[in-house]
N, C-alpha and C positions, 0 to 999 in steps of 0.2 A: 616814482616821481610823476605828480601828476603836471598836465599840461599847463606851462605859464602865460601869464601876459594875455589873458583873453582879450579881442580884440571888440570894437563896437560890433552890438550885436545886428546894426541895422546895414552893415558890412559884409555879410555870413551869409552863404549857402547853409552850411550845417554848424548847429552848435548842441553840444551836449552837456551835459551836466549830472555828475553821480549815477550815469548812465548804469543799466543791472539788467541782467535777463540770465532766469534759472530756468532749469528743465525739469522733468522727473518729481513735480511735486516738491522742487526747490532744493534737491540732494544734491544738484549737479548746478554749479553754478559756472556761467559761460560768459561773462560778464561781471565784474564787481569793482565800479563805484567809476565808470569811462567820461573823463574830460577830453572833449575834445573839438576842434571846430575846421570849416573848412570857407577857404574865402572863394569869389569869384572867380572863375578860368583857371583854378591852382590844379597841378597836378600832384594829386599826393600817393606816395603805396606804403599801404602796410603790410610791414613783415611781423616774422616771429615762428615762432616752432608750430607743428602741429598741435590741434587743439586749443590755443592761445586765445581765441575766440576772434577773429581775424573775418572770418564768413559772417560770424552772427554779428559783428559789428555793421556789414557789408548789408543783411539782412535785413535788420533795423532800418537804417539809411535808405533801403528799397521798400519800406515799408510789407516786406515777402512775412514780417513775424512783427511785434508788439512787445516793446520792453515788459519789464517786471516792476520799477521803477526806477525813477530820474526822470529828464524832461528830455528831449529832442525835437529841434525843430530844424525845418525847412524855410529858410527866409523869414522866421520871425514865425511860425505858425507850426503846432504842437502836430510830431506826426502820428500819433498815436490817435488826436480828435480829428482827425481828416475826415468830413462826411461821407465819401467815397473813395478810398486808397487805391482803387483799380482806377481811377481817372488820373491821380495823382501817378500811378506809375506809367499810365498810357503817355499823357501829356509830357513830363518832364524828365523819366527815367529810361535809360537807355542800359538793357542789360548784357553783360556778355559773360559769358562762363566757360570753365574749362571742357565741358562734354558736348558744349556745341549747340542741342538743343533743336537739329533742324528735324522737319517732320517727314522721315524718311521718303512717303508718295508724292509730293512736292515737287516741282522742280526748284532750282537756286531762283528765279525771277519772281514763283509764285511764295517762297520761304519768306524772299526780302518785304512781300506786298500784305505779311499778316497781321502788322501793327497797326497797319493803315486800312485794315475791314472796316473798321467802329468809328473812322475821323472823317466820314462825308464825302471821299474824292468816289470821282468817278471810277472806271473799272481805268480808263485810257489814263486819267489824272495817277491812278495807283501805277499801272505799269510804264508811265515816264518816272515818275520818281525813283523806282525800284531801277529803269534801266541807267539811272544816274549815279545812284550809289553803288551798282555794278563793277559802272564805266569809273568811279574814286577808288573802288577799291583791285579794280585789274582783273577784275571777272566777265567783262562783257562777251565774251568767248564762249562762255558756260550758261550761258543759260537755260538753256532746256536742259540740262544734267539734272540728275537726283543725286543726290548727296552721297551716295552710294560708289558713284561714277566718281568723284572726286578725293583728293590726299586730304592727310588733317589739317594743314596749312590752308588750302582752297574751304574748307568745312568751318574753320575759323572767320577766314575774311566775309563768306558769306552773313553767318552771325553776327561781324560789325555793321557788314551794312546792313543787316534788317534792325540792327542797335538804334541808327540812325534813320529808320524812317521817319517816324514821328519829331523831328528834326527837336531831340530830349536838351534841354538842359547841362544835364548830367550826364556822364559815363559811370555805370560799376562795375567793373569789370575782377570777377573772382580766378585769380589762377588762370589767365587766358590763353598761358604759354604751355599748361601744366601736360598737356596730352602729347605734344608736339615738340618734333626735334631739334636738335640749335638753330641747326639752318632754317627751319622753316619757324622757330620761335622769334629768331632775330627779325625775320621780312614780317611778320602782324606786331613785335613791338615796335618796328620802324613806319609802321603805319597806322597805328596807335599815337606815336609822336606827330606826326604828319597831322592826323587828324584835326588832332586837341590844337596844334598851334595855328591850322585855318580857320577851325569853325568856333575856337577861342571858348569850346566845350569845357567845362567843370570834369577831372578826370580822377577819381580815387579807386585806385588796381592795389591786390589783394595778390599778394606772389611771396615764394620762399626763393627768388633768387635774387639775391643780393647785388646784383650787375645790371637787372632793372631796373631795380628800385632805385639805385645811384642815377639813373639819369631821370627822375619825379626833382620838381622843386622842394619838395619836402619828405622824408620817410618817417614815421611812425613806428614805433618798435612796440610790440607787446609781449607779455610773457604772464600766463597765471589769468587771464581773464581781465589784466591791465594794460594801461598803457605805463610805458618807463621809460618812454623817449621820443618830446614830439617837439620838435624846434620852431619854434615862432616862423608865421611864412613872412616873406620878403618885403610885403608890401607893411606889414605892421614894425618889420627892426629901422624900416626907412624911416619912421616917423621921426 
């Protein structure tokens, strides 16, 4: 069952269409035929089994790979013709994944401050904003640690906040929880909610647990390389 009720398209963060993307010279298909759209400040998660193509939907959206066919866009603008997709993700995308991603010689202050090399602040302008998003996410303690020195939970919030330096649009967030234990999965999805609801971030997380996803205003279910379960968001059943 494909997605109903498309909403105006001049409404949309992300809207898709017959979305497709194959691997392997088109043997392996990882996608086939994805409707789907995403509104302003919504919080969506897609679940599904492994394989289900969950990431490479995630992918596309971060512009990290280029459909096969169908259309996807970003506010009305095809992301696949983006004249520079590395600005597009610098400016509006905020990534965070489940291995973390920090650059082990690093310390957590200079990790949070690598989005913001290529956007003009000064060195003082980069390391106020880094000790800001620190001090949101309860790290201001740690900073001079390497990544090394820290749990997987502390390894995670740090990756939110460098998520947020370039203060993105977007959240995508792949399996954020996936490395990490209850306890310390519940304290980054609790401040993943926290987030989204101050800085009224666009937030689409990418998780197989079913108890997250319930607290997303919308879940997404895929299976086979489809979607088979996407519920109209809140602001278009109001109409």
């Amino acid at each position: 069952m494909m997605e109903k009720g498309s909403p105006d398209s001049e409404a949309l963060v992300y809207e898709a269409r017959g979305l497709t993307k194959s691997f392997d010279g088109g043997s392996v298909a990882a996608l086939r035929g994805v409707d789907f759209h995403v509104r302003e400040g919504e919080f969506v998660a897609v679940v599904g089994p492994s394989g289900c193509g969950k990431t490479t939907l995630l992918q596309l959206l971060g512009s990290l790979d280029r459909p096969s066919s169908g259309t996807l866009t970003y506010r009305g603008k095809s992301i696949a013709n983006l004249p520079d997709p590395s600005e597009y993700r610098a400016r509006e995308i905020g990534f965070i994944f489940q291995a973390f991603h920090l650059l082990p010689t690093f310390t957590v202050v200079e990790n949070v401050q690598i989005p913001m090399f290529e956007g003009g602040l000064s060195r003082s302008e980069r390391a106020g904003r880094a000790l800001e998003l620190l001090n949101d996410v309860g790290l201001e303690h740690r900073l001079k640690h390497f990544p090394s020195e820290l749990s997987g939970g502390e390894r995670q919030r740090v990756a939110i906040a460098r998520s947020l330096a370039n203060r993105p649009s977007v959240l995508l967030a792949d399996e954020p929880t996936g490395n990490l234990d209850s306890e310390n999965a519940a304290h980054v999805v609790e401040l993943l909610l926290r987030l989204h609801k101050e800085l009224g971030t666009t937030l689409i997380l990418v998780t197989h647990d079913l108890a997250i996803a319930a607290l997303a205003a919308r879940t997404v279910r895929m299976k086979d390389g489809r979607i088979v379960e996407a519920p109209v968001s809140a602001t278009q059943t109001s109409r």
